[in-house]
N, C-alpha and C positions, 0 to 999 in steps of 0.2 A: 393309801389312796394314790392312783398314779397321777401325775402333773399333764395336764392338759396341753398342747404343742403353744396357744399362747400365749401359756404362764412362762414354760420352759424360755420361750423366743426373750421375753421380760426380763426374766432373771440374767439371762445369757447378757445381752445388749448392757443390762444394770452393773454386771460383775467387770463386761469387759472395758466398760466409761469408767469405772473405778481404777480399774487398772492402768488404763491410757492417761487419766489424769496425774495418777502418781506419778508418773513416769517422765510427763512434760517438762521440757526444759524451759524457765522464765528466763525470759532473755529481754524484758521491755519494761519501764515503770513510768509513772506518772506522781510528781513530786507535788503537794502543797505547804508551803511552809510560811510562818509569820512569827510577828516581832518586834519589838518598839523601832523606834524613830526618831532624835533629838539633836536638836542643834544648838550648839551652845550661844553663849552671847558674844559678840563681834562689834567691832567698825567699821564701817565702811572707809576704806580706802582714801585716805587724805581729803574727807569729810569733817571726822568728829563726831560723826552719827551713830550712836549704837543701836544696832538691832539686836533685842531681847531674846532667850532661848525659849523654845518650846519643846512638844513632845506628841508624838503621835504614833503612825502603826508604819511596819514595812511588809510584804508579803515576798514570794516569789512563787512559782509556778513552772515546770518544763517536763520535756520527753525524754527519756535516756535509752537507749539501746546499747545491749553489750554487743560489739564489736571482736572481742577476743575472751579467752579462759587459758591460763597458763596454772594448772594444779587447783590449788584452790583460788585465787586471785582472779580479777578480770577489769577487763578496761571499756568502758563506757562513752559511750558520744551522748555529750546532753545536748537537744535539737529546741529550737523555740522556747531556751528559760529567758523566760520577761521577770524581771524586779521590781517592782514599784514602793516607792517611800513616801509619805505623806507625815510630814512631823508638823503639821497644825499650822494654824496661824505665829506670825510671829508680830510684835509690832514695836514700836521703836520708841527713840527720843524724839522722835517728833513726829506729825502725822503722819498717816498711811499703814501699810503693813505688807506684810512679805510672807507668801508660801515658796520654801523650799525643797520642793517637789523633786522627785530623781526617777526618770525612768527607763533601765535600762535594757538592751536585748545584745547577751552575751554568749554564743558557743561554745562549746568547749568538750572535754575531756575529762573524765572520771575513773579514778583507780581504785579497788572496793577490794582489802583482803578481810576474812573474817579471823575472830580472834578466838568463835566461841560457835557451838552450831547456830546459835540465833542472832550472833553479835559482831559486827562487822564494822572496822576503821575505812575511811577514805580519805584522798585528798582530790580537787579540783584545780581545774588551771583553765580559761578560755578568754574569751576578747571578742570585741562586738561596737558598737556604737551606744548610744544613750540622748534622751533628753533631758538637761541643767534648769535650773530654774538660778538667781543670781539677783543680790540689790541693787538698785539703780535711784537715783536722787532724782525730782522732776521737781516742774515747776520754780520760776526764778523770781516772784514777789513772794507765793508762800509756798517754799518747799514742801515736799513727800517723801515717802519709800515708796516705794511698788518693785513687783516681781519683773525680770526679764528672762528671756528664755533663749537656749542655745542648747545647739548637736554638739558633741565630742565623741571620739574617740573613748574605748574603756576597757581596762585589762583587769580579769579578777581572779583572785585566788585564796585556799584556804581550805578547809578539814571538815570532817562533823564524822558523828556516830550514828548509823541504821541496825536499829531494834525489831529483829522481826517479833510482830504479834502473833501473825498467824499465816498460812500459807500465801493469800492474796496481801496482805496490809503488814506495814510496819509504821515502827515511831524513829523519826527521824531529827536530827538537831545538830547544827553546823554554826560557823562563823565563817565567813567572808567579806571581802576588803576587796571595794570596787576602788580602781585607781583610775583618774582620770585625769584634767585639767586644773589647777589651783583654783581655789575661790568658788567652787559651783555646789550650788545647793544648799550651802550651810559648814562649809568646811573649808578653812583658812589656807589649807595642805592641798594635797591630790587625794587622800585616801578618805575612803566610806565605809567605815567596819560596819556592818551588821548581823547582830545573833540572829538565828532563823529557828524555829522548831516547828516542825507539824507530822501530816503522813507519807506514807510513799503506798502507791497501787501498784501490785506488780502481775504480771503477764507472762 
C-alpha cells in the first residue's frame, strides 16, 4: 500500500522534530530547592534574655544560564536566585516572640563538571543583598521580644550534586552558607549554612 503525500508529509516533519530535538543544546535551567531552617537558642546582647530555638523550612529558587563549555565542564550565571528561610516562631524568657526570617537575592556564578554521564559536581560563588530579621527588647514597665528588620549586604558560597533523571529534569542537592552581618536572623556569627534539595528544569 503506497503512503499517501500527507501521511508521508507526517512522518517526515515526526522523524525530523526527533532529530532536531536530540540534537538541542540545553544551555538554561530553573532550580527549586528546600530544606529545614533552625536557630538555635541565644541571648540577647547585654539583656540576659534568652530566645528559645526553633525550626522550620528554607527554599530557594533561580535561572542559570550557561555562559561558557570548556570539554566537558561549563560555567553558568545563576539570574534572580531568591532564598527564603522561615524557622518558625521563636519565643523567649519572657513575653513576646521573634520570627527570624532571611530573605535573600544573590547572583552569582556556577561551575558544573560531570563525574559520570548523568552525574555532575559544582560549586557556587555570588553576592547580592538580603532582608535580616534581628531581636529587639521593647516596652520599659513590661518588657517583650519582637522581631526587627534590616537590609545587608550578603556573600554566598558552596557545592551540591545534579542527578539527571531524565532529559528535561534532575535531582539536585547542595549546601550553602550565606555570609552576612553578625547577629541577623538567628545567628550569633555572619554565616547561614543551609542544606537545600529538590529539582532542576532544564532547556
Amino acid at each position: 500500500m503506497r503512503m499517501t503525500s500527507p501521511l508521508k508529509f507526517l512522518c517526515l516533519a515526526l522523524l525530523s522534530g526527533s532529530a532536531w530535538a536530540q540534537g538541542l543544546v540545553q544551555n538554561m535551567d530553573i532550580f527549586f530547592l528546600f530544606g529545614p531552617a533552625r536557630v538555635e537558642s541565644q541571648v540577647i546582647g547585654g539583656s540576659g534574655v534568652t530566645v528559645y530555638s526553633s525550626t522550620g523550612y528554607s527554599q530557594s529558587t533561580g535561572y542559570g544560564y550557561q555562559v561558557m563549555r570548556k570539554s566537558a565542564a561549563s560555567l553558568w550565571v545563576e539570574f534572580f536566585p531568591i532564598t527564603f528561610t522561615n524557622p518558625g516562631k521563636s519565643t523567649a524568657s519572657i513575653a513576646g516572640s521573634i520570627n527570624y526570617r532571611m530573605n535573600t537575592f544573590a547572583p552569582g556564578v556556577r561551575f558544573m563538571v560531570p563525574v559520570q554521564s548523568r552525574i555532575s559536581v559544582y560549586g557556587v560563588l555570588g553576592g547580592g543583598a538580603g532582608f535580616f530579621n534581628y531581636a529587639t527588647i521593647a516596652g520599659e514597665s513590661s518588657p517583650y521580644v519582637k522581631s526587627n528588620s534590616t537590609t545587608h549586604g550578603v556573600f554566598d558560597f558552596g557545592g551540591g550534586v545534579d542527578v539527571r533523571l531524565a532529559r528535561r529534569i534532575s535531582l539536585r542537592g547542595e549546601v550553602r552558607d550565606y555570609v552576612t552581618g553578625a547577629g541577623l536572623s538567628g545567628t550569633v556569627g555572619r554565616n547561614h549554612i543551609l542544606p537545600l534539595v529538590g529539582v532542576a528544569l532544564h532547556f
